[in-house]
VEXDREN-2710 file (C-alpha; in Angstrom, 1 decimal):
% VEXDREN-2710
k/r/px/py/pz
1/UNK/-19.5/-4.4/12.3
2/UNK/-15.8/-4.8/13.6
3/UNK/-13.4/-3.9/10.9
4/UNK/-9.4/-5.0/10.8
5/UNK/-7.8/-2.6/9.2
6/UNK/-3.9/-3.9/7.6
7/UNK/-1.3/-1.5/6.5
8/UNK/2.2/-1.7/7.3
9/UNK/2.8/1.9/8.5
10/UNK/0.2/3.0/11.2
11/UNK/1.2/6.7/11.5
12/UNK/0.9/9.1/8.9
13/UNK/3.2/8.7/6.0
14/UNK/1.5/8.7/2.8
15/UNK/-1.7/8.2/1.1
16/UNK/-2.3/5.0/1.9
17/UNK/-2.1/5.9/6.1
18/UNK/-4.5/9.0/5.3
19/UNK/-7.0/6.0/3.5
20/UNK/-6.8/4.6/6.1
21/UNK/-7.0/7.0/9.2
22/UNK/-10.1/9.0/7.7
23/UNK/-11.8/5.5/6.7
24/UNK/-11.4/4.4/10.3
25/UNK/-12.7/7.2/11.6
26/UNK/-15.7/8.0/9.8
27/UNK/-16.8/4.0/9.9
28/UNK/-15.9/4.7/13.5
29/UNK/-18.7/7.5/14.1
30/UNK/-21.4/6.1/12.4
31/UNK/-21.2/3.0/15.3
32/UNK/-18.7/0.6/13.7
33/UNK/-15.6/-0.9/15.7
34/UNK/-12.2/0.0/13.9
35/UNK/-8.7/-1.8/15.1
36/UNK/-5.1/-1.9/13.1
37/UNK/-2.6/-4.2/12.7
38/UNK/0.6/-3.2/11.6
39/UNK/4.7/-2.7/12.3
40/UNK/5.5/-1.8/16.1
41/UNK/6.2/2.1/15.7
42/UNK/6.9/4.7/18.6
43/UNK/5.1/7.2/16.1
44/UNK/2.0/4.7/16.2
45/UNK/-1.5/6.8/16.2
46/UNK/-3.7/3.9/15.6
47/UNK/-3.8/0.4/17.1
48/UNK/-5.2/-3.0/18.7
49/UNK/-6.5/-3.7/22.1
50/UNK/-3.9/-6.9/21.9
51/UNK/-1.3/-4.9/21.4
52/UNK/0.0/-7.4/18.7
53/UNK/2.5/-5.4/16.2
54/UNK/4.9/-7.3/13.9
55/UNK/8.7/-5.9/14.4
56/UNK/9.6/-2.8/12.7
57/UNK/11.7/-2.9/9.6
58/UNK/12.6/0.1/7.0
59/UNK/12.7/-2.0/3.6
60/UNK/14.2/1.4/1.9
61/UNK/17.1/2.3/3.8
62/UNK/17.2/-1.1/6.0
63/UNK/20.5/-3.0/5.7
64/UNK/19.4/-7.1/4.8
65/UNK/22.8/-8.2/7.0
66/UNK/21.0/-11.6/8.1
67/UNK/19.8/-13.6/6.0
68/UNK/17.2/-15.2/7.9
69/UNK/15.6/-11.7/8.3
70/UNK/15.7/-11.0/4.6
71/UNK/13.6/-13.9/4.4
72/UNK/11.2/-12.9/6.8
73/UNK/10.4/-10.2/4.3
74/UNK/9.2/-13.1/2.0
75/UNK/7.2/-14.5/4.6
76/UNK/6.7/-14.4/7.8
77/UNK/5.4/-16.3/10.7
78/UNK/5.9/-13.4/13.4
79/UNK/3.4/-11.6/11.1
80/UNK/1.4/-14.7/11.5
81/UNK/2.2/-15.4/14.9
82/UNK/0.8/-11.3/15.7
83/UNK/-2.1/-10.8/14.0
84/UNK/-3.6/-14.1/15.4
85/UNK/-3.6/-12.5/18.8
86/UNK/-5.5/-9.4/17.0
87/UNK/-7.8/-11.7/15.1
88/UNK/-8.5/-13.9/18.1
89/UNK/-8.9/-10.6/20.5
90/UNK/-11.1/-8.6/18.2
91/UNK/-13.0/-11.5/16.1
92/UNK/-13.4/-9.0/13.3
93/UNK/-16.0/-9.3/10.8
94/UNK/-14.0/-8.5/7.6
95/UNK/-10.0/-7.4/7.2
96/UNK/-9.3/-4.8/5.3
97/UNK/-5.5/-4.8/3.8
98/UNK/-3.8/-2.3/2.5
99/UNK/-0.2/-1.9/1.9
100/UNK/1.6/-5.3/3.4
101/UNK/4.1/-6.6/1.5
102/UNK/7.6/-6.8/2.6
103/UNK/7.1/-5.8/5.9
104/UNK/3.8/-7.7/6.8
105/UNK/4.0/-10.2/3.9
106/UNK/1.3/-11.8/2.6
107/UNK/1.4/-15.1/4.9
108/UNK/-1.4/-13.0/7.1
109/UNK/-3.5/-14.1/4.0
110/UNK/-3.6/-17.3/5.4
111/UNK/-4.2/-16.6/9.0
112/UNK/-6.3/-14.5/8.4
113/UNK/-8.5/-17.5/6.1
114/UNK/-8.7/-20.1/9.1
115/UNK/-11.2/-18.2/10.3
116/UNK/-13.4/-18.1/7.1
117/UNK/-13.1/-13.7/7.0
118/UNK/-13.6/-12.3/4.3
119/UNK/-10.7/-10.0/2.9
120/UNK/-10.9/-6.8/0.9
121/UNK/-7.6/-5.3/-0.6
122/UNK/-7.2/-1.9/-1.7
123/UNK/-4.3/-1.4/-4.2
124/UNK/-2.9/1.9/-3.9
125/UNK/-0.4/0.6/-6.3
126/UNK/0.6/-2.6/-8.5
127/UNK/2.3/-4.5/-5.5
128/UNK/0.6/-7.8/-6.9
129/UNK/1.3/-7.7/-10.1
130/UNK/5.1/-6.0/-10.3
131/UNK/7.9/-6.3/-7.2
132/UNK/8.6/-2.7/-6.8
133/UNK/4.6/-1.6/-7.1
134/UNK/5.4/1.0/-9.3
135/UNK/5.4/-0.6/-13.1
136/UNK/8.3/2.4/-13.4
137/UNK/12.2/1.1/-14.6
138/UNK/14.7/2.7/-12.6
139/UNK/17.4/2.6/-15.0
140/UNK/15.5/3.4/-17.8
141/UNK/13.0/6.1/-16.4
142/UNK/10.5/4.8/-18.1
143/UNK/7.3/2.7/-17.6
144/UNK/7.6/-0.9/-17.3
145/UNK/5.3/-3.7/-17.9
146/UNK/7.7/-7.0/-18.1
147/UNK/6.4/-8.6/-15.2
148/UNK/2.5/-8.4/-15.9
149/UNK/3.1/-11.4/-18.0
150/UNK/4.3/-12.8/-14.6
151/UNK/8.1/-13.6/-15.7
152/UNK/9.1/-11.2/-12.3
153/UNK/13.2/-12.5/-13.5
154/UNK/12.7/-9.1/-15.0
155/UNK/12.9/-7.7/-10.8
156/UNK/16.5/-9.4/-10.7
157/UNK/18.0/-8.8/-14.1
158/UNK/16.8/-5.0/-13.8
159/UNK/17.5/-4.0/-10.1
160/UNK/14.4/-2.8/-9.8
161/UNK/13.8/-2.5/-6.1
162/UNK/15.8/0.7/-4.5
163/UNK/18.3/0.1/-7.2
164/UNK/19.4/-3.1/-5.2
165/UNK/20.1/-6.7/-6.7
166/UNK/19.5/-8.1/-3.2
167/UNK/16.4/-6.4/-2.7
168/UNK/15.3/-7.1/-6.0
169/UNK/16.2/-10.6/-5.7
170/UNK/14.1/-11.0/-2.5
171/UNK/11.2/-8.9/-4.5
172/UNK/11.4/-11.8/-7.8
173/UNK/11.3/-14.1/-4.6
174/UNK/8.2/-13.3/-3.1
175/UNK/6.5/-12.7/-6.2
176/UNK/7.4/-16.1/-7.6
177/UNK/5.8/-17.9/-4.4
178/UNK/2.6/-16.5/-4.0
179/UNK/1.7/-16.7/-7.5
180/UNK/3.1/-20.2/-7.5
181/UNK/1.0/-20.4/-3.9
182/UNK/-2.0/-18.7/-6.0
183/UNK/-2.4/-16.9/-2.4
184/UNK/-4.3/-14.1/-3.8
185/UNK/-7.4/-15.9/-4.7
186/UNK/-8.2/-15.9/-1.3
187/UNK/-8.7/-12.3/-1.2
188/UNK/-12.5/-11.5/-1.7
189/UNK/-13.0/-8.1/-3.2
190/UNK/-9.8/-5.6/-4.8
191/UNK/-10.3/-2.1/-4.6
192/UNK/-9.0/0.1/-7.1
193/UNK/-8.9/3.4/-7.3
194/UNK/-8.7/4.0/-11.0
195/UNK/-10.0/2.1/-13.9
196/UNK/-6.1/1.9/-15.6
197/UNK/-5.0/0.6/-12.1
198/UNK/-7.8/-2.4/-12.6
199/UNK/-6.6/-3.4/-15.7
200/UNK/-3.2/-4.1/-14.5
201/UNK/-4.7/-5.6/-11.4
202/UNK/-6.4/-8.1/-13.6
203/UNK/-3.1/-9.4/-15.1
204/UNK/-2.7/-11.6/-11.7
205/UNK/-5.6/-14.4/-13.0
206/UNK/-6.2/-15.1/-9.1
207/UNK/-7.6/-11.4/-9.0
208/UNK/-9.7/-12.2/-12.2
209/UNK/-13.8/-11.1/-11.6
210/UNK/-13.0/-9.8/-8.1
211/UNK/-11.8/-6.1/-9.0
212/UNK/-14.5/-3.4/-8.4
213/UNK/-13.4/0.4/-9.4
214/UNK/-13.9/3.0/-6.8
215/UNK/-11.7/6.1/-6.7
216/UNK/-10.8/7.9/-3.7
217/UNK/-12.7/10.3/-1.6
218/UNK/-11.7/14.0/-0.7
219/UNK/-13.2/16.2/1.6
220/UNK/-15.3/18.9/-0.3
221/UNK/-13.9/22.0/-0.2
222/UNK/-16.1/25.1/0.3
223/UNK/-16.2/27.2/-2.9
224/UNK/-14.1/31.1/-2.3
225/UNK/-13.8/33.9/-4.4
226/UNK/-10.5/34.2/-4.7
227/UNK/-8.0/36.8/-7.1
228/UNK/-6.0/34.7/-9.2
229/UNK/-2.5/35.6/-8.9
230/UNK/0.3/35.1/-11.3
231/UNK/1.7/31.5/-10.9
232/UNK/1.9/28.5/-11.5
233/UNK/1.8/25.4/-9.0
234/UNK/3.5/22.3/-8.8
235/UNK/3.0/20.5/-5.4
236/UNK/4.2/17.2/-4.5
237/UNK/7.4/14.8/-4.4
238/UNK/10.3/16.2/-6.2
239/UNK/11.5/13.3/-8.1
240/UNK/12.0/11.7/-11.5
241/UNK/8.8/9.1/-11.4
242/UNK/7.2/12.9/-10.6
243/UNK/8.4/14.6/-13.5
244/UNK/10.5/17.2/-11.9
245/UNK/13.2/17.2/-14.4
246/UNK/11.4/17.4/-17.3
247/UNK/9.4/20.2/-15.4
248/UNK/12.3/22.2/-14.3
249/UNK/13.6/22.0/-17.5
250/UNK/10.5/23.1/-18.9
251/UNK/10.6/26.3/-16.5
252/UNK/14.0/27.2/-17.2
253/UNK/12.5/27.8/-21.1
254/UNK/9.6/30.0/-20.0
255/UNK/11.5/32.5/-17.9
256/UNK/9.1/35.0/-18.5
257/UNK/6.1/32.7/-16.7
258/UNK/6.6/32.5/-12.8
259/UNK/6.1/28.8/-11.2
260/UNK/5.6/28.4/-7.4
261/UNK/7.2/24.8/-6.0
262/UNK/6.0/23.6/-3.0
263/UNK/7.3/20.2/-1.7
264/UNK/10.7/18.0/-0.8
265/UNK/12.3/15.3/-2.6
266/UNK/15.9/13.9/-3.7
267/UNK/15.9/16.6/-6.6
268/UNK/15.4/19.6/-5.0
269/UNK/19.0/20.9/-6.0
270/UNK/17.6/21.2/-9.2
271/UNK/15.2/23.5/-8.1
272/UNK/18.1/25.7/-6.8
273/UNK/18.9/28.8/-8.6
274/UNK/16.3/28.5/-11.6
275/UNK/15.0/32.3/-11.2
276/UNK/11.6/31.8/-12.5
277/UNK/10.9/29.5/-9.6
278/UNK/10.0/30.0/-5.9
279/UNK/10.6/27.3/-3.5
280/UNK/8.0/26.9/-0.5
281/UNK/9.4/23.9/0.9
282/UNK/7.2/21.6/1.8
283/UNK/3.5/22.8/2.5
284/UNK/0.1/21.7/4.1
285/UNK/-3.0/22.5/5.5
286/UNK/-4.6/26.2/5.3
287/UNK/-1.2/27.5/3.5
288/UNK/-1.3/25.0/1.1
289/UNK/-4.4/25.4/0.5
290/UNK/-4.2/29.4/-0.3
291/UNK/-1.5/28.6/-2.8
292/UNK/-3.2/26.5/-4.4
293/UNK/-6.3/28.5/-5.0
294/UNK/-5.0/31.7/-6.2
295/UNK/-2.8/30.3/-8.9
296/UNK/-3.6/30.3/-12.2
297/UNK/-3.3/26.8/-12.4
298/UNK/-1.6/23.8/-11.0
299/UNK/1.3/21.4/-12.8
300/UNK/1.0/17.6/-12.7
301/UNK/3.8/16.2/-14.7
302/UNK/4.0/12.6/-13.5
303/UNK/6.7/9.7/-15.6
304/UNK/5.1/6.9/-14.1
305/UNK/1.6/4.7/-13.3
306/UNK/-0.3/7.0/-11.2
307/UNK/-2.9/5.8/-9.5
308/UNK/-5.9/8.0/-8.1
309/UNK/-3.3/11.4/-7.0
310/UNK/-5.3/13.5/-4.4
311/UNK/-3.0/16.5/-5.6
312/UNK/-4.9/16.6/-9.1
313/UNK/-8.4/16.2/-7.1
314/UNK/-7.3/18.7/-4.6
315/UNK/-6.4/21.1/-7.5
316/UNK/-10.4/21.0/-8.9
317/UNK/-11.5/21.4/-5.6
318/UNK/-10.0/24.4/-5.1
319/UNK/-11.3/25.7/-8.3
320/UNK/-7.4/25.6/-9.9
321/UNK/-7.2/23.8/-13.2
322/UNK/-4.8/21.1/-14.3
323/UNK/-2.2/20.7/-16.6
324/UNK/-1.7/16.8/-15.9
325/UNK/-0.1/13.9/-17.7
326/UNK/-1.7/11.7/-19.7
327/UNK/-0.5/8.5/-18.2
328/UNK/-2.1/6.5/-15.8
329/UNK/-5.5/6.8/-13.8
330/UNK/-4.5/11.0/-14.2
331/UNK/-6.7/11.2/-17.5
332/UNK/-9.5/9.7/-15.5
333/UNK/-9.6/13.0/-13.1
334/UNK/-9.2/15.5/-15.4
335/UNK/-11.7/16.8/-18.1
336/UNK/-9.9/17.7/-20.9
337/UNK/-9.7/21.4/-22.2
338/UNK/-12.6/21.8/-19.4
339/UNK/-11.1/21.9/-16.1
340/UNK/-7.9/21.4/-17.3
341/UNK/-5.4/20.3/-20.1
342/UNK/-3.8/16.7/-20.5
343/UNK/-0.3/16.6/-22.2
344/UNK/2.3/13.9/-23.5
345/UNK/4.2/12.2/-20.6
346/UNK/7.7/13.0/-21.1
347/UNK/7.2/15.9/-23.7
348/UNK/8.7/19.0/-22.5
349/UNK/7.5/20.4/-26.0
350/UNK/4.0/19.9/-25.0
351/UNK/4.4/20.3/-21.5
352/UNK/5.4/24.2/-22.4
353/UNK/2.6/24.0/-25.6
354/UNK/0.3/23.6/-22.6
355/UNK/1.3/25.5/-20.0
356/UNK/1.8/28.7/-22.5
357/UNK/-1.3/28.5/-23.5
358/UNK/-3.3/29.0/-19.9
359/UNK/-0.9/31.3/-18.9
360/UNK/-1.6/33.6/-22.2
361/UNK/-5.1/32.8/-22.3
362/UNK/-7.0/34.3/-18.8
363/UNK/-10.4/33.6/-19.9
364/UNK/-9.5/30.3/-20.6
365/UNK/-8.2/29.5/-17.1
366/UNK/-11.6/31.4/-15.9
367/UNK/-13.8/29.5/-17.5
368/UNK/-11.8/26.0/-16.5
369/UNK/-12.0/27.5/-12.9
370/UNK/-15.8/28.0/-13.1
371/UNK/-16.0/24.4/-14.6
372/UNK/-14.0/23.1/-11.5
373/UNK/-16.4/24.0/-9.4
374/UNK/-18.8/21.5/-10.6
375/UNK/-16.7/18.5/-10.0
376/UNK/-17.7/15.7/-8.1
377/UNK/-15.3/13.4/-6.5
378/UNK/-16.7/11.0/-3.3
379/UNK/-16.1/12.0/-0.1
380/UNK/-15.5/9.5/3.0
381/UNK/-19.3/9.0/3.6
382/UNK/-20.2/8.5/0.0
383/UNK/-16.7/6.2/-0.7
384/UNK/-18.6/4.4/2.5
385/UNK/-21.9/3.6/1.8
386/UNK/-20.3/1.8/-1.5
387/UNK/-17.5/0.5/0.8
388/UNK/-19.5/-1.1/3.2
389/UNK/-22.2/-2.2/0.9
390/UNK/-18.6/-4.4/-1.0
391/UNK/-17.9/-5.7/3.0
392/UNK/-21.9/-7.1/3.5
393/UNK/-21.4/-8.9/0.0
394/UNK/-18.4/-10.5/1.0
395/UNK/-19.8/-11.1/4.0
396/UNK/-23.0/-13.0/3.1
397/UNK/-20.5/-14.8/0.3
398/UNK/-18.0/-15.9/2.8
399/UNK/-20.6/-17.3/5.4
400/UNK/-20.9/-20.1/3.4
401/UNK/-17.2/-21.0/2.4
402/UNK/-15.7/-23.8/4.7
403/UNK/-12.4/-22.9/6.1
404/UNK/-9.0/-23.4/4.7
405/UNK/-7.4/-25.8/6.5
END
């Protein structure tokens, strides 16, 4: 089968470029052709025998001087004009998006449907149903669900992209036209990783009956016998949609508990100077890894819609319990008061309630540990087999669909 992969970034930069890499590369071994389409990049580690890239743009810290550019973020023909050299190069037999809006757009949609292929999409956030994919207010801090009745004035009137009224302006934009458009009903299958993603998801009536739950796959780690030690873990982004104030604040209150940090983010002066807590930096690999393992247990305090996080997978895997917050698809990977604890979003009180009670309780944290080692999360081989059982479906479905005109 020859597979398209879409994602605006192709070098590693997230979760969504790791999806994607380790997807390619599995389906890849086991005799299936894998090529990318996405922004021109020196850093590039994937690609397309046409060499067709759309032009590189930084929607976060790019400046929107022209304004015929800052509509090509709405849509765009180059985009277009590119992957048509891919898609008549490679003939693939399905397209695969992932992250594409702003800098890809979704006018590949309908490309990409003159040739009758069947799309799949998987949403590693709300990007069709709220302009800045998050669902989170950036004024507010809070979470945010205005625009899932698809009124998406609320982008505008709230700044909600980077905090920018043009940006958000050109985010109400692009929302307003492809549900006016209905462009998303031509995508054939959506992908989510959690079941509280898919019931956003379903909010955009185009997406209605096509959503299919699958979280995401981790490689399985090997089970050690490891010494606990005594700290806590907290490892990701430091920001607020993470939690980190709220959590820092929460540490500064327990200064008898020791925390380990290990990450990078805009709020890492707050970090600074709280003596109960060790800084790493940021962290990966083997290290990581050993960190992560002999604490006592690890700290997910997210403010905001997460999706599928690897960290609170990653966490079981390594036989660490969670303390995680009950918001999002987080609840989903956690067994409650069995591998781990959940706790009010936001609540520092409970936050500490929790974390207390692991840290005084050793058997407790034992017995999660030992119950960690029994959970079962997909890995790439077993996410494919269900993945490319969705792509035959589509397929087979698609084979007799005339093509858009």
């Amino acid at each position: 089968m020859k597979i398209l992969m879409v994602n605006k970034f192709l070098y590693p930069n997230g979760g969504s470029e790791t999806y994607i890499f380790k997807l390619g590369k599995y389906l890849n071994s086991i005799g299936h052709e894998i090529q990318y389409f996405g922004m021109a990049d020196d850093r590039n580690v994937v690609g397309n025998h046409a060499k067709s890239y759309t032009s590189n743009f930084d929607f976060h810290t790019g400046k929107l001087k022209k304004i015929t550019y800052s509509f090509k973020i709405i849509y765009s023909s180059e985009a277009r004009k590119k992957i048509r050299k891919v898609l008549n190069d490679f003939n693939p037999d399905i397209v695969h998006l992932n992250n594409f809006n702003f800098q890809i757009t979704p006018s590949i949609i309908y490309e990409i449907k003159k040739d009758n292929i069947p799309i799949i999409f998987t949403a590693h956030d709300y990007q069709l149903v709220c302009p800045n994919h998050m669902m989170y207010d950036l004024n507010t801090k809070n979470s945010c669900e205005k625009c899932l009745s698809g009124n998406f004035k609320n982008c505008f009137k709230n700044r909600c992209i980077h905090g920018s009224r043009a940006k958000s302006l050109l985010g109400m934009m692009e929302a307003n036209l492809y549900k006016k458009l209905k462009t998303y009903r031509y995508i054939d299958k959506v992908i989510c990783p959690s079941e509280f993603l898919e019931t956003k998801i379903k909010c955009n009536s185009d997406l209605n009956g096509k959503t299919i739950i699958l979280h995401n796959f981790i490689d399985h780690a090997t089970h050690k016998e490891v010494e606990k030690e005594n700290y806590a873990i907290y490892f990701g982004r430091f920001s607020e949609e993470k939690g980190m104030e709220t959590l820092v604040k929460a540490c500064k209150e327990m200064p008898d508990i020791q925390f380990v940090f290990a990450g990078k983010g805009p709020l890492e002066d707050k970090v600074k100077g709280v003596p109960n807590i060790k800084n790493l930096g940021f962290q990966k690999g083997q290290a990581l890894e050993n960190y992560i393992r002999k604490a006592k247990f690890s700290i997910y305090t997210s403010e905001w819609y997460e999706n599928c996080p690897f960290s609170v997978m990653e966490s079981q895997m390594y036989g660490t319990p969670v303390i995680g917050a009950n918001i999002g698809g987080i609840p989903e990977l956690i067994q409650n008061h069995e591998t781990g604890e959940l706790y009010k979003s936001r609540d520092k009180d409970d936050l500490k309630e929790k974390i207390k009670y692991l840290w005084n309780n050793p058997s407790v944290v034992e017995e999660y540990s030992k119950n960690c080692e029994a959970v079962k999360f997909d890995t790439v081989d077993e996410y494919c087999v269900r993945l490319l059982k969705i792509y035959g479906e589509c397929i087979v479905i698609n084979m007799q669909n005339e093509k858009i005109e």
